[in-house]
N, C-alpha and C positions, 0 to 999 in steps of 0.2 A: 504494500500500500504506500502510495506516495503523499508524502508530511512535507510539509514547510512550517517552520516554526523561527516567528520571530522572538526579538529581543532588544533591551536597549532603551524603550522609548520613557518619556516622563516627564518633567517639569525644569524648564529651564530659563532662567531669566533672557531677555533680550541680551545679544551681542554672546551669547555664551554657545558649548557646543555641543553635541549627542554625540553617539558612534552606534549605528544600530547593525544589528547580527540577523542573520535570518540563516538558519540551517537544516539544508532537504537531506530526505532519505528515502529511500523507491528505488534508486538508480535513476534517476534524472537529472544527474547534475552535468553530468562532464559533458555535454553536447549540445546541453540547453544555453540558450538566452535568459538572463536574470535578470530581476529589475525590481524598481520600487514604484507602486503607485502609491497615490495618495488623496485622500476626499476631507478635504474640508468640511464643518457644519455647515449647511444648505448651498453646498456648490457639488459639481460634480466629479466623479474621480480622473486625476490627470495623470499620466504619466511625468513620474519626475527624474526618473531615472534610468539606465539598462547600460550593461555589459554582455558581449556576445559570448560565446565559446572562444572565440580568436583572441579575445580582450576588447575588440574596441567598445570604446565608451561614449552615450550621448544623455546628455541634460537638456530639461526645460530651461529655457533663457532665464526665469525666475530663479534656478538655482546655480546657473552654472559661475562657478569661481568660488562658491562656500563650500558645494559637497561634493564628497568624490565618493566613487562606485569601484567594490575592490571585489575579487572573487580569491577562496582558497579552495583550490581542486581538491587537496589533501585533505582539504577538515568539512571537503561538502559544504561550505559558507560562502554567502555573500554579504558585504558591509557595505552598509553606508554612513562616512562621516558627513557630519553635518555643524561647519563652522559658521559662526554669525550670524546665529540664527536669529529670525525677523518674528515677531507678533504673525506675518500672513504666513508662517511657514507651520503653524498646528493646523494640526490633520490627524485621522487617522493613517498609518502608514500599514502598506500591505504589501510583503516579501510574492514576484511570482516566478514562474519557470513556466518557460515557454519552449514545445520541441519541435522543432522544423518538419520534421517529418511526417507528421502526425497532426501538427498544426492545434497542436492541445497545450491548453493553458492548465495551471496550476497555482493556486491561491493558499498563502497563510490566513493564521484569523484574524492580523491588524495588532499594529501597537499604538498606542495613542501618545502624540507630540504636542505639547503645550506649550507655548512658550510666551511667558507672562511677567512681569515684574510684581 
């Protein structure tokens, strides 16, 4: 059975920073596409993040230059730091894996990002 299981999230003043974890297990890591969405209270889920199998890396404009997208093939984890973080940047955040072949999505259950003074 294929899990994704985040980690990480919680309360953080403005200008401060998270580091969130999110780690699969099924055998869907090494091939998949990883990434973070993310849903704000009353907006819709955007992608904010994603790292290929290859490595490459792309950001929402919103985030790119605070958070970075890390994968460890070894430990089945993907991270996301999250530097400087803004008030618009709480959301729930949601680790997924995505497999080309197959063209199948794979969802955690959400960590919740707050970031409030």
């Amino acid at each position: 059975q294929v899990t994704l299981v985040e980690s990480g999230g919680g309360l953080v003043q403005p200008g401060g920073s998270l580091r969130l974890s999110c780690v699969a297990s099924g055998g869907i890591f090494r091939g998949n596409e990883l990434g973070w969405y993310r849903q704000a209270p009353g907006k819709q889920r955007e992608l904010a993040a994603f790292i290929t199998s290859g490595g490459d890396t792309r950001y929402v404009d919103s985030v790119s230059g605070r958070f970075t997208i890390s994968r460890d093939n070894a430990k089945n984890t993907v991270f996301l730091q999250m530097n400087s973080l803004k008030p618009e940047d709480t959301a729930v955040y949601y680790c997924y894996a995505f497999t080309p072949s197959t063209r199948r999505f794979y969802w955690g259950q959400g960590t919740q990002v707050t970031v409030s003074s």
